[in-house]
C-alpha positions as CSV (number, residue, x, y, z in Angstrom):
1,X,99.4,107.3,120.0
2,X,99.3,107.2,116.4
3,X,96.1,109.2,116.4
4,X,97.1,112.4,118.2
5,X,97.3,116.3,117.0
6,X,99.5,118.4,118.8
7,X,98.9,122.3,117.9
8,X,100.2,125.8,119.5
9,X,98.9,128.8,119.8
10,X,100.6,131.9,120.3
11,X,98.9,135.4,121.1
12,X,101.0,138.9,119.8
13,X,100.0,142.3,122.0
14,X,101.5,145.6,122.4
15,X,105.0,145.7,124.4
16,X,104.2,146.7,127.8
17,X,105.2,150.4,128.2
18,X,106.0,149.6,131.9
19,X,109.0,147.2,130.7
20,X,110.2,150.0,128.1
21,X,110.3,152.7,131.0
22,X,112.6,150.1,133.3
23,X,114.8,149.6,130.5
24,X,115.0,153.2,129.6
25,X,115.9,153.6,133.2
26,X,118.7,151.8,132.9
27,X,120.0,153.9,130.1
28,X,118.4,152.4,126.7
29,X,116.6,154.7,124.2
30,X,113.6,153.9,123.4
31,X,114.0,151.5,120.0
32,X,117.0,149.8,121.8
33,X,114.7,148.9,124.7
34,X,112.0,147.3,122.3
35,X,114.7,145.5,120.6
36,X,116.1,144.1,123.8
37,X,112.4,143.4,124.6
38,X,111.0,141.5,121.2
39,X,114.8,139.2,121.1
40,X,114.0,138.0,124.7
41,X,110.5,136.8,123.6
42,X,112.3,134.8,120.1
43,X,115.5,133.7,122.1
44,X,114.4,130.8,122.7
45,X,113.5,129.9,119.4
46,X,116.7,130.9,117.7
47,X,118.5,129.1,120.1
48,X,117.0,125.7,118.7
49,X,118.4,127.0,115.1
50,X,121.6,126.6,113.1
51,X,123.4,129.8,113.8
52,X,123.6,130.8,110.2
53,X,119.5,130.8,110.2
54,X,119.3,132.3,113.9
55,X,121.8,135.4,112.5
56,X,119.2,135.8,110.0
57,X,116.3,135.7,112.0
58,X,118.0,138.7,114.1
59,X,118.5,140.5,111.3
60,X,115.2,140.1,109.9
61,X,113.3,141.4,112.6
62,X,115.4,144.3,113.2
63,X,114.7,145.1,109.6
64,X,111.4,144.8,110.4
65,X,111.5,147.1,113.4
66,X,113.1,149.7,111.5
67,X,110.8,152.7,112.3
68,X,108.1,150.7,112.8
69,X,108.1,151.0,116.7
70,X,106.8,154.4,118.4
C-alpha cells in the first residue's frame, strides 16, 4: 500500500523491585542490577546498530544512570 502509516508506541515505568531483589540475590548491588535490567530492555535495539553507535548508546545511558537510580 502506498497509503499506509506505520507508528509505535512505547510505555516507560518504574523497574520492577521484584527483578532487582532476584538479581541482588544472585550477588549484584543494587545500581549493577538496574543496569543489567534497563540494557536487556535496549539490547535489542543496539543490536540493529553499527557497533561504534551501539558503544555509545551504552555509555550514554550509564551516564545517565549515574546516581540517578535509588
Amino acid at each position: 500500500e502506498n497509503k499506509v502509516d506505520v507508528a509505535h508506541e512505547a510505555t516507560v515505568g518504574k523497574i520492577g523491585d521484584e527483578d532487582v531483589f532476584y538479581l541482588q540475590s544472585r550477588g549484584l548491588d543494587d545500581d549493577d542490577a538496574k543496569q543489567m535490567i534497563v540494557a536487556g530492555f535496549i539490547e535489542p535495539i543496539t543490536e540493529e546498530l553499527p557497533i561504534e553507535y551501539a558503544v555509545e548508546l551504552n555509555r550514554l545511558i550509564e551516564l545517565e544512570m549515574e546516581g540517578s537510580l535509588g
